[in-house]
C-alpha positions as CSV (number, residue, x, y, z in Angstrom):
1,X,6.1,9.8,-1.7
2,X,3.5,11.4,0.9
3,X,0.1,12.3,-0.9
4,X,0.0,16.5,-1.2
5,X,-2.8,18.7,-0.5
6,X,-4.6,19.9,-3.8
7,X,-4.1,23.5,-2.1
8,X,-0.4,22.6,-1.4
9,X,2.3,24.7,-3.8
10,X,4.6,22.3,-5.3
11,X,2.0,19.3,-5.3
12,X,1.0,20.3,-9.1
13,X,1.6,18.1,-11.8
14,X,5.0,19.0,-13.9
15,X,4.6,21.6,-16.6
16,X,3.5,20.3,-20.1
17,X,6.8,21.8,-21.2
18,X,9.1,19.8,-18.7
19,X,6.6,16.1,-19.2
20,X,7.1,16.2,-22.8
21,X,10.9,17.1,-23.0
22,X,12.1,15.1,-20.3
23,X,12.4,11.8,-22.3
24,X,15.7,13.6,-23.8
25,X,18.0,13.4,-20.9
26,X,19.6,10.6,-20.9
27,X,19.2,7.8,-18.1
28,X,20.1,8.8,-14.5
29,X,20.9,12.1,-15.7
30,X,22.3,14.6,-13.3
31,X,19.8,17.6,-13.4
32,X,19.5,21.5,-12.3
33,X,16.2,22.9,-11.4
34,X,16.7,26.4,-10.6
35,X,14.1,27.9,-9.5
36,X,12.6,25.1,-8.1
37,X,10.2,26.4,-5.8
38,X,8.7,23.5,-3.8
39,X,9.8,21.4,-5.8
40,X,7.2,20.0,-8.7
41,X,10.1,19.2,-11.6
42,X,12.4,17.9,-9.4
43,X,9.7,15.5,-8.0
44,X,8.9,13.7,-11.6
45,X,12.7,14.1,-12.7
46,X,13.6,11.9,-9.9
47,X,10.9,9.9,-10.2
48,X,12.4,9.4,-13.7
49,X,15.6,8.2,-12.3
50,X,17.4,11.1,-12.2
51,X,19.9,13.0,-9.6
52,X,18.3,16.2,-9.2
53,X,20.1,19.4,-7.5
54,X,17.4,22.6,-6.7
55,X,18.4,26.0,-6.3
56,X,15.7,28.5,-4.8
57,X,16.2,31.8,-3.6
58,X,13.7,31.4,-1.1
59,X,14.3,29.3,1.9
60,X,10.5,28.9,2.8
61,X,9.8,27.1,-1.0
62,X,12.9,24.7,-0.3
63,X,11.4,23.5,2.7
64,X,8.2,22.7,0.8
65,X,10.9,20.7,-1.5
66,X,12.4,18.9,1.7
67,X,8.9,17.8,2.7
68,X,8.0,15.3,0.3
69,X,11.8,14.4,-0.3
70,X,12.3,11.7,2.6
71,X,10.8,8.8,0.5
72,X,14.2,8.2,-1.0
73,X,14.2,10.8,-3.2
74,X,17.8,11.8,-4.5
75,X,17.7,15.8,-4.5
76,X,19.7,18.6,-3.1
77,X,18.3,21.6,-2.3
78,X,20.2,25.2,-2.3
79,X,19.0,28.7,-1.4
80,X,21.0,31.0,-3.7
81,X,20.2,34.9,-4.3
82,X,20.7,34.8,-8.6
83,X,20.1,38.5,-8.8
84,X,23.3,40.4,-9.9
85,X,23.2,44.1,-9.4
């Protein structure tokens, strides 16, 4: 995985939340981040072993996501609008 800029969106450590849960899934799990964003959960769920789809409504975030995906990384990203009106 390419080393991110401290300044870099995305390049954050995991929420607290999502680090201490994540030992529940069970082994190569398949996995829904929506909301991803650039992609921080997605990043330690596959590094967990996991098969990890993102959904973003912005376009712009998921290419932050697609960035530091080419190291093998299993993920899908999706732009999707989750609004209803």
């Amino acid at each position: 995985m390419p080393s991110a800029s401290p300044h870099c969106h995305g390049s954050e450590a995991p929420s607290a939340w999502v680090q201490r849960w994540s030992h529940l899934l069970p082994p190569a799990a398949k996995v829904l981040d929506v909301a991803c964003g650039e992609g921080r959960h997605m990043r330690w769920l596959s590094g967990l072993g996991h098969q990890v789809t993102g959904v973003d409504r912005s376009g712009e975030a998921l290419e932050g996501a697609r960035q530091w995906g080419d190291g093998g990384l299993r993920s899908e990203e999706h732009t999707s609008e989750l609004q209803s009106r």
